[in-house]
C-alpha positions in Angstrom: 97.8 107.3 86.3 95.9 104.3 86.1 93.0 103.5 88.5 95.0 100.8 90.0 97.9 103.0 91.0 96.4 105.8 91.9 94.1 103.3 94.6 97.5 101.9 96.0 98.8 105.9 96.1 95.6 106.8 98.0 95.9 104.3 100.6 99.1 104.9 101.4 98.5 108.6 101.6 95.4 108.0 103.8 97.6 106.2 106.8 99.0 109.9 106.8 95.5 111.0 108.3 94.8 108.3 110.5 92.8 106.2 107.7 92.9 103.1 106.7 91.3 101.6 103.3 91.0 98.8 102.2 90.5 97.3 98.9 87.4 96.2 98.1 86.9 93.8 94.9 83.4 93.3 93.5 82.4 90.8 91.6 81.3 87.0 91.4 82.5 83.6 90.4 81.5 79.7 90.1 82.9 77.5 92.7 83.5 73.9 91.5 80.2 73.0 92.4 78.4 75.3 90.5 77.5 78.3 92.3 77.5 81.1 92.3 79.6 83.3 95.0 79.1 86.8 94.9 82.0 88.7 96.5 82.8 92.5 97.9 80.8 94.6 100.5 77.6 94.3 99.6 77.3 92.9 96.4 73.8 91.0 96.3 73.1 91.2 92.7 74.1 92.2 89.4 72.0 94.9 89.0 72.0 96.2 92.7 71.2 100.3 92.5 73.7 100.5 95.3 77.5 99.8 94.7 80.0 99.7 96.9 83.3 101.4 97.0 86.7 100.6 95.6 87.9 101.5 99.2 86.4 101.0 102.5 87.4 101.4 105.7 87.7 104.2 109.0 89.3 107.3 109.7 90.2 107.8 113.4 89.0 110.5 115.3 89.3 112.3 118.9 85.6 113.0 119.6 83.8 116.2 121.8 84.0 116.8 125.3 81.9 113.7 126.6 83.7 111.4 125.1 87.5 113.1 125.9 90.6 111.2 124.8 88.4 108.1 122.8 88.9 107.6 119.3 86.6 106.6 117.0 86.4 105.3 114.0 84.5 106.9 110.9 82.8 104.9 107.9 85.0 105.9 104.9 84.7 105.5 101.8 86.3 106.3 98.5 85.2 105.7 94.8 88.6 105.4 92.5 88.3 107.5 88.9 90.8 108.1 86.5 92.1 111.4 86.5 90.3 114.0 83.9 86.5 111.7 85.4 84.2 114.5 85.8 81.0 113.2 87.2 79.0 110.0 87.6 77.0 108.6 84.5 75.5 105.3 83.7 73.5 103.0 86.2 76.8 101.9 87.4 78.5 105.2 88.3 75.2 106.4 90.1 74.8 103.1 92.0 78.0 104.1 93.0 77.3 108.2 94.0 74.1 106.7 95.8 76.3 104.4 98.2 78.5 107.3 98.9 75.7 109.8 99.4 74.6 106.9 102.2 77.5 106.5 103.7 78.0 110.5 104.4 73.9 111.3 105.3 74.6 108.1 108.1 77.6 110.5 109.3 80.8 108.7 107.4 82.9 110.4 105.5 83.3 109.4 101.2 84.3 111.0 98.1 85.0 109.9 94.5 88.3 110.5 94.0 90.2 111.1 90.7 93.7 112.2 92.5 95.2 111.6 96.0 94.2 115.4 96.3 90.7 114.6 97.2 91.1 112.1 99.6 94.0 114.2 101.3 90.9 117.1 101.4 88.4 114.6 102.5 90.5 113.8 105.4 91.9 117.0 106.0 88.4 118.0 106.7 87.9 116.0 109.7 91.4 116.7 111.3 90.3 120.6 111.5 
């Protein structure tokens, strides 16, 4: 399955665990006056050591005994790889693994994710 499907698979799976994603294009363009418009989540410069996600968005939760009954909404994150990707190389793929290792040390949830199978673990995790 192509990257492209499999993202539109995973997002429709996520709503099954109380997530929402959202795609999130990275890139930048010319506008007709001649400059340049970077675009995506934190995209400041080509060669940033920190890349964004494919998907971004929250995962609901039911929180501890303080805060009964309120949800709240986790960071998530999720890095889309073709199926058979085994781990991150090149400067792009670990600008990538650093945003996600920053998104979960700051408490949000993220994964790469070559199958709707490890988001569906991801976000079973936080349901438990």
């Amino acid at each position: 399955m192509a990257e492209t499907a499999l993202s539109s698979h995973i997002q429709i799976e996520a709503g099954n665990f109380g997530s929402t994603l959202l795609r999130n294009n990275n890139g930048a363009a010319y506008d007709t006056t001649g400059r340049l418009i970077r675009y995506g989540l934190g995209h400041i410069a080509p060669n940033s050591t920190l890349r964004s996600s494919d998907l971004i968005g929250w995962t609901c939760v039911v929180v501890t005994p303080e805060m009964v009954g309120k949800t709240v909404a986790i960071f998530t994150a999720v890095e889309v790889k073709k199926p058979g990707w085994t781990k991150p190389s090149g400067e792009r793929e670990l600008a990538q693994e650093k945003f996600l290792n920053l998104v979960r040390h700051s408490g949000g949830l993220s994964t790469f994710a070559k199958s709707v199978k490890c988001v569906a673990d991801l976000l079973n995790f936080i349901k438990r």
